[in-house]
C-alpha positions, -999 to 999 in steps of 0.1 A, spaced: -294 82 -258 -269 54 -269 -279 37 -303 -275 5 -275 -302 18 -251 -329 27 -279 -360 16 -266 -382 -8 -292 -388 -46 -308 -352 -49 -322 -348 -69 -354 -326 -97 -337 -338 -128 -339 -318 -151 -365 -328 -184 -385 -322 -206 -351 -346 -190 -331 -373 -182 -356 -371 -226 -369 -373 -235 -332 -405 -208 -327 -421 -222 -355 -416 -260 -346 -432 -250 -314 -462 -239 -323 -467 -263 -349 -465 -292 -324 -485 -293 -300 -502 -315 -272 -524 -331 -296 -494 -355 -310 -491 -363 -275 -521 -368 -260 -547 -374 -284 -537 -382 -319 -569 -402 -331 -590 -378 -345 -579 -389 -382 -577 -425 -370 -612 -427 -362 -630 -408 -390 -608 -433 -414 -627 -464 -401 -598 -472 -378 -577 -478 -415 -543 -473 -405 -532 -467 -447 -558 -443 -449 -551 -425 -424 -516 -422 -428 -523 -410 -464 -545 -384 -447 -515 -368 -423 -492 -372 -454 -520 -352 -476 -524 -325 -444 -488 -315 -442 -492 -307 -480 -525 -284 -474 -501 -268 -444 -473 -261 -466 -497 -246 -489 -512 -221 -461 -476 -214 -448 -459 -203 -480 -491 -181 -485 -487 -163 -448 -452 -164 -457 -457 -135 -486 -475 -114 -457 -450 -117 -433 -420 -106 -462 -440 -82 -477 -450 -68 -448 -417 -74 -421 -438 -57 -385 -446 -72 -353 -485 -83 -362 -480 -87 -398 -515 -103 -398 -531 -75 -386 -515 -48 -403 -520 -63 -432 -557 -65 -428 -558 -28 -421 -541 -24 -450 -562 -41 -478 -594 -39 -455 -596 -7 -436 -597 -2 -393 -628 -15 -392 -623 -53 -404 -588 -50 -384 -603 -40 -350 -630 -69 -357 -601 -91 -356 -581 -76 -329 -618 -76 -309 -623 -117 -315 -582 -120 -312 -585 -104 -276 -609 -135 -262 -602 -163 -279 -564 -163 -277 -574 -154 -241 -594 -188 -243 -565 -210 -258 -541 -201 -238 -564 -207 -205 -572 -240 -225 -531 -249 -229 -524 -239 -192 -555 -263 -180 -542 -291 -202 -508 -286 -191 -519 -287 -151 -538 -319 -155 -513 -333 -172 -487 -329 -147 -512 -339 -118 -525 -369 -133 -493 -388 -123 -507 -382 -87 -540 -391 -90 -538 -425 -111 -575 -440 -120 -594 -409 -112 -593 -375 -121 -573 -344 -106 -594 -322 -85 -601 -288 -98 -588 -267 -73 -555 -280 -77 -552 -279 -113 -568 -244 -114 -541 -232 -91 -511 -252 -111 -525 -234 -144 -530 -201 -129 -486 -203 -113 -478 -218 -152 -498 -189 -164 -484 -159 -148 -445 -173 -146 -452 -173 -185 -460 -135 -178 -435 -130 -161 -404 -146 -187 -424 -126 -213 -420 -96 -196 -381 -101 -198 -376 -98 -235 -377 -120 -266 -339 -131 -259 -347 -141 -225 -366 -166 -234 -348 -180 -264 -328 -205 -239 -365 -222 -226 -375 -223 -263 -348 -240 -271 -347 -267 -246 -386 -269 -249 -383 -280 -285 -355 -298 -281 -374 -317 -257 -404 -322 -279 -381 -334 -306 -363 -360 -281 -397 -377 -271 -408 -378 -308 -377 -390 -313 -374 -420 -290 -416 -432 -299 -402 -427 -340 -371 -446 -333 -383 -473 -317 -412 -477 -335 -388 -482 -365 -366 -506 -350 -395 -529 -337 -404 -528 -375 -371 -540 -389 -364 -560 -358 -397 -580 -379 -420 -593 -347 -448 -609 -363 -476 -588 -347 -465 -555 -349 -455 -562 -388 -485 -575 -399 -499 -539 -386 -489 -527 -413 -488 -552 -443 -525 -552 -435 -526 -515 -430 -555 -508 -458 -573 -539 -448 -610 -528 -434 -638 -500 -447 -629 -474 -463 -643 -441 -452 -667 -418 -472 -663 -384 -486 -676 -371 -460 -658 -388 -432 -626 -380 -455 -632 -342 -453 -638 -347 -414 -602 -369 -413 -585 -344 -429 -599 -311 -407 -584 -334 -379 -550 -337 -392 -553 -298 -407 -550 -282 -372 -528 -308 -356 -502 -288 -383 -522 -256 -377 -494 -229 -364 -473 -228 -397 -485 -187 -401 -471 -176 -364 -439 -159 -379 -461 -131 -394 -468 -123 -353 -429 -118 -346 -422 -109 -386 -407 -76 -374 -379 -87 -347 -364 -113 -370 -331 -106 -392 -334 -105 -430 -371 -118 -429 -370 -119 -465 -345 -150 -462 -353 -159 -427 -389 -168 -431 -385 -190 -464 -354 -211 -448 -376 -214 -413 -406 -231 -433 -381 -253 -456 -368 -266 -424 -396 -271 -398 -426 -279 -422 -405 -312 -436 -392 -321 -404 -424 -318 -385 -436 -340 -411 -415 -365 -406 -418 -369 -371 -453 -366 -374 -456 -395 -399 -431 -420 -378 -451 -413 -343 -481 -427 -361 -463 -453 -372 -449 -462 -345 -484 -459 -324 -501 -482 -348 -473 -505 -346 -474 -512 -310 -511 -504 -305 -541 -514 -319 -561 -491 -337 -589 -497 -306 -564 -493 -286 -557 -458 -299 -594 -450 -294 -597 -454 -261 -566 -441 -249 -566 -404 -231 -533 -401 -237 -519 -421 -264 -482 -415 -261 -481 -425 -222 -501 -458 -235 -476 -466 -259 -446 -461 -230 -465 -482 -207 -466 -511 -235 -429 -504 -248 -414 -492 -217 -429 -492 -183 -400 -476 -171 -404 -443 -185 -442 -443 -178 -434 -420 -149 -414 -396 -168 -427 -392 -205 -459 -368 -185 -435 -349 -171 -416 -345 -201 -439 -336 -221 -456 -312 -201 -424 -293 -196 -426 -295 -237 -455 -281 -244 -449 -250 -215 -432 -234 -243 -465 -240 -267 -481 -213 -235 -449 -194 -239 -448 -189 -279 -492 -185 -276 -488 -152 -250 -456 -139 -267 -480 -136 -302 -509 -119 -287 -493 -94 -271 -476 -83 -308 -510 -78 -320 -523 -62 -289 -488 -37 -289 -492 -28 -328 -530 -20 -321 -519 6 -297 -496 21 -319 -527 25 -346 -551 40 -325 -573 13 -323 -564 4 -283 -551 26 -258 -517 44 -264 -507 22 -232 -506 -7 -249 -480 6 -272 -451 8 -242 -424 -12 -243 -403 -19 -202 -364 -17 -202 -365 -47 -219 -380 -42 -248 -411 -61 -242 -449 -50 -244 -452 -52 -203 -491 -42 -205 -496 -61 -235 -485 -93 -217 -503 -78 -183 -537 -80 -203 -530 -112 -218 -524 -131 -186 -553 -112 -171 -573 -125 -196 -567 -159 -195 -565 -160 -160 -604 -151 -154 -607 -175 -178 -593 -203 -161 -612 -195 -129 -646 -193 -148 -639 -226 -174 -673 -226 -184 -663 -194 -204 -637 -215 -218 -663 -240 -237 -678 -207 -251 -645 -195 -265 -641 -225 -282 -669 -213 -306 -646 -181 -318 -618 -205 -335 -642 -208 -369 -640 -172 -370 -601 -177 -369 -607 -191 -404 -627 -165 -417 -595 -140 -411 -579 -165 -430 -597 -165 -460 -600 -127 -460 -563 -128 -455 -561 -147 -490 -583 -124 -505 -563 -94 -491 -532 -111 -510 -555 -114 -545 -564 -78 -536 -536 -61 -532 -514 -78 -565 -543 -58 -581 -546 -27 -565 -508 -23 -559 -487 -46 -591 -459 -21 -580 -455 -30 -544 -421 -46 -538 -427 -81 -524 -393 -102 -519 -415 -131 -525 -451 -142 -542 -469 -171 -530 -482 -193 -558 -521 -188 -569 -527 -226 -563 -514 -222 -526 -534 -194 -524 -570 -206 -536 -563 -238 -515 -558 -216 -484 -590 -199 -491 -610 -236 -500 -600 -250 -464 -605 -218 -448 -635 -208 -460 -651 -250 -458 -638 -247 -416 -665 -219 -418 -692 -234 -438 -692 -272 -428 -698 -271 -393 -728 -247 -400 -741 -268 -423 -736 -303 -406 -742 -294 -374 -759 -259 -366 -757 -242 -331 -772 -219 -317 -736 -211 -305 -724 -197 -338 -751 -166 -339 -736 -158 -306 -705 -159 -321 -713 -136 -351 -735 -115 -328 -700 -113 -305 -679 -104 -337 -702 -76 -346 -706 -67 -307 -666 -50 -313 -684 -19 -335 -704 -12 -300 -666 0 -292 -649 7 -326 -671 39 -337 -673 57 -298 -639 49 -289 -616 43 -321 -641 59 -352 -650 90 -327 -616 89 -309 -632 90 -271 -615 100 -247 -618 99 -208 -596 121 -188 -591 93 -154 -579 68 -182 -548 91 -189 -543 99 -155 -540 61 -148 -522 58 -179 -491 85 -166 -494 63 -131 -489 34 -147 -459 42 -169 -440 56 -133 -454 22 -117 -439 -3 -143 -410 17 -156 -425 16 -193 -423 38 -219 -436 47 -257 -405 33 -278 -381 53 -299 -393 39 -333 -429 25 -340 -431 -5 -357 -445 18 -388 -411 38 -387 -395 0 -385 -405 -9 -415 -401 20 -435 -364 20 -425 -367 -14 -436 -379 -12 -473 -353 22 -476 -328 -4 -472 -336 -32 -486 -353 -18 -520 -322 11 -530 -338 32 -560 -330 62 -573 -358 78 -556 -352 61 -522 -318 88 -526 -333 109 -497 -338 95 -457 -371 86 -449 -371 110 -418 -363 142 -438 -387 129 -466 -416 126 -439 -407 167 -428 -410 173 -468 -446 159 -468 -458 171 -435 -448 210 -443 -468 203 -477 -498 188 -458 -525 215 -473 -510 211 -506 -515 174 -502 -546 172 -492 -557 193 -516 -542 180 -547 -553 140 -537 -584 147 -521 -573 124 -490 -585 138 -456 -558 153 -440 -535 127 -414 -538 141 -379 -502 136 -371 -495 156 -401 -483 127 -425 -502 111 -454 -514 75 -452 -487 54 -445 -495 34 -477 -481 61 -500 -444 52 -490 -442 22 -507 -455 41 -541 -435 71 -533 -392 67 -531 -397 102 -516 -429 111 -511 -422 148 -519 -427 130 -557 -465 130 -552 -461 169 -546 -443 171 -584 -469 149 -597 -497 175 -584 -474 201 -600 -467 222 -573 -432 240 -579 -402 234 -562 -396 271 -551 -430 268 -533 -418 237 -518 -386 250 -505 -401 280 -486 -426 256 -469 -398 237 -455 -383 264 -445 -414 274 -424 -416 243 -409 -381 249 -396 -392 280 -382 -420 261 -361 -402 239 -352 -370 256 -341 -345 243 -362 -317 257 -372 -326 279 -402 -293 276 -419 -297 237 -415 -331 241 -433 -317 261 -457 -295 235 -473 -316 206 -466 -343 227 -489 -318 232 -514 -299 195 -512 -332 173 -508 -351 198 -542 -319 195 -559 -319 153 -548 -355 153 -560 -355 171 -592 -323 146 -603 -345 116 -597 -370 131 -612 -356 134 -643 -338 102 -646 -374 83 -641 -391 77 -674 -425 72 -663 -447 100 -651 -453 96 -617 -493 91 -621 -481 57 -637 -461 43 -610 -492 24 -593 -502 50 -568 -539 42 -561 -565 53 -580 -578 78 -555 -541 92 -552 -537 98 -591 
């Protein structure tokens, strides 16, 4: 097969594309719609709450630049839950891929409602749309968002584009002339804001609440790690991406509030549905048509981004084992087809039963327990692993600020107001071991499921890719990180370690890899991992014979494994003598040495 036609998530997504996916997420329809969250646990003081968005886009940077050393560390489609596996074992991972599952199932059924009712509403002025229509509008957005996913990352890099470009142009034109109704000096919108702390001033605890508010309208700053590994030099990519979208969000963010306080009154804002078709109704009644259309052809691509994520997760999961090696195909395209098919499945029964929906809702404060374990994970692994190469390390502060917010999103609400919904939310989170020990810990297996599996494959033209997303990244650090021991390719360094396998297992006490290969851990201690093999002092002779064999099993070319026993021994024992440290001290965990 052409190097063109290889089948698997390509790293070819530049600084453009990866700015304009992370502005997307990061605004959303709450900028739009309902902005007054912070407004109204401030006491309706406009200073205060300004000073509260200003303060929230610091706490976002903050969590960003702390996903950001996930996502470089760890460059692979699902970063975030790879990197939980990692530092936490399958168990904790397929908790989070179990939760993931439903509630991004529930948010995007949430957008797509939002999105429908907001397009409707036009039609129905002074009453609301009926259900059946909106249900059907969501379900069509829903599934053409399916569909463009199905097509490939680059496909849909044109509808991104215009979608945030739209975005920007409507936060653009309410900033803008917010601005110039300010310098323009009319008396009552000035005096908004010359007497902008004038009022009460809010308590601690309505502070805290403000804040929250203004926290997840920036929320969306970590999605990179979900597309981490089909961008281009993530190491540089991902830093630029956040120095450019996280200021200018802010920005924007900042001069729309402005400008809504400006023109409207901070009761006004209150009791408006939709705040920015308010404000065009006072400024200009022309556009009051048009600014709901625009904006819900804006936030489409907030649908888009939400199903092109989840499906990364569901895609790597198949590739570990922990779902159905189905889920692990990728279509001519290049693109998860069954990963997306489940998604919009998903989210589709949701939208029919919405009562689910209100349920769902429940499973985002688990979202933050995932992020302080993520921080955790972070704290863990400079410990465990001081050796691992990481092209960049977030800052401690950022760090244990992450956790704080994280881990008081859990705690508040249970404390201030307790539900009876959250037990069935923990009681759901634990409910994903009911599957995790027959089908993942026990590997289960029913024979009809790979019958339907072979169908399915000839029914959607979809295949199991060329490379896993493991393999990716490997290639990835071998290039990236050149060392004297990295002298070897990782391909030929994998059939060293699998011919060894007894040896191995023997000399770490590690139980031995079914596919014949140690943990994949061990290559970012290893350069080649043949060194663990000198470090449990097994001779090279012994070591050459044995991949000899495995040339002999394998049908290769016995002349071929001749010399690569004698080029990659003679490769090995020239590295291994240049490096001055025993191999035992080179980090390797402590069940390893």
């Amino acid at each position: 097969m052409d190097k063109e036609k290889k089948i698997h998530l390509k790293r070819e997504l530049g600084y453009f594309w990866a700015t304009n996916f992370l502005i997307s997420n990061i605004i959303g329809a709450g900028i739009f719609v309902s902005p007054k969250g912070v407004l109204e646990y401030s006491c309706m003081n406009v200073g205060v709450s300004l000073c509260i968005w200003a303060a929230c886009a610091i706490l976002s940077v903050s969590t960003t630049l702390s996903f950001a050393e996930i996502g470089i560390t760890f460059p692979c489609s699902g970063a975030h839950y790879y990197f939980l596996k990692r530092c936490f074992g399958p168990t904790i991972a397929f908790l989070k891929l179990w939760t993931s599952l439903f509630s991004k199932s529930g948010v995007i059924a949430t957008q797509a409602l939002l999105l429908a009712e907001y397009s409707l509403q036009p039609f129905y002025l002074g009453c609301s749309a009926p259900k059946l229509p909106k249900k059907c509008l969501a379900l069509a957005m829903l599934w053409t968002v399916g569909i463009l996913n199905s097509r490939g990352v680059k496909e849909l890099s044109w509808l991104q584009t215009v979608s945030t470009g739209l975005k920007m142009a409507i936060l653009g034109l309410i900033s803008l002339t917010g601005v110039a109704m300010l310098v323009r000096g009319r008396k009552e919108n000035v005096e908004r804001l010359q007497n902008a702390f004038d009022g009460d001033f809010p308590d601690v605890s309505q502070i805290i609440e403000a804040t929250f508010q203004g926290y997840f309208a920036f929320s969306g700053g970590s999605s990179f790690t979900s597309v981490a590994g089909e961008l281009k030099e993530p190491k540089k990519t991902i830093p630029r991406c956040i120095f450019t979208a996280l200021p200018l969000v802010t920005v924007f963010f900042l001069l729309v509030n402005i400008s809504y306080t400006t023109v409207l009154t901070p009761r006004e804002i209150l009791s408006s549905d939709a705040v920015a078709v308010t404000w065009t109704a006072r400024v200009i009644p022309q556009l009051t048509w048009f600014i709901p259309f625009a904006i819900s052809a804006a936030l489409f691509s907030n649908i888009l981004m939400n199903v092109l994520k989840s499906t990364r997760m569901i895609y790597v999961a198949g590739q570990q084992g922990q779902l159905p090696l189905l889920f692990s195909t990728l279509n001519m395209q290049s693109s998860p087809f069954m990963s997306v098919l489940l998604n919009v499945t998903m989210g589709s029964i949701a939208i029919i039963l919405t009562n689910v929906i209100e349920l769902i809702s429940y499973l985002y404060f688990v979202t933050s327990i995932w992020n302080a374990l993520s921080m955790i994970g972070i704290l863990k692994l400079r410990y465990q692993e001081p050796n691992l190469q990481r092209p960049y390390k977030t800052s401690l502060p950022f760090i244990f600020v992450t956790m704080a917010i994280s881990l008081s999103l859990v705690l508040i609400p249970l404390v201030k107001s307790p539900k009876m919904h959250y037990i069935y939310v923990l009681l759901f989170l634990f409910s994903g071991l009911l599957f995790y020990i027959p089908v993942v810990y026990f590997k289960l297996r029913l024979g009809w499921f790979e019958k339907m599996t072979c169908y399915l494959q000839l029914l959607f033209n979809i295949c199991i890719p060329d490379k896993s997303d493991e393999q990716i990244l490997d290639d990835w650090r071998y290039r990236e990180f050149p060392h004297p021991l990295y002298s070897i390719d990782p391909h030929i360094l994998r059939v060293q370690v699998s011919v060894n396998l007894i040896s191995f297992t023997l000399a770490t006490n590690l139980p031995p890899n079914l596919h014949g290969e140690p943990p994949s851990y061990l290559y970012d201690y290893l350069g080649p991992p043949a060194l663990l093999l000198l470090d449990a002092q097994l001779p090279l002779g012994k070591l050459r014979k044995e991949i000899k064999m495995e040339g002999e099993k394998t049908n290769m070319d016995e002349g071929y494994c001749k010399n690569l026993a004698a080029e990659s021994s003679s490769e090995m024992e020239k590295a291994y003598s240049g490096n001055q440290s025993h191999p035992s001290s080179s980090g390797f965990p402590s069940s390893v040495k």
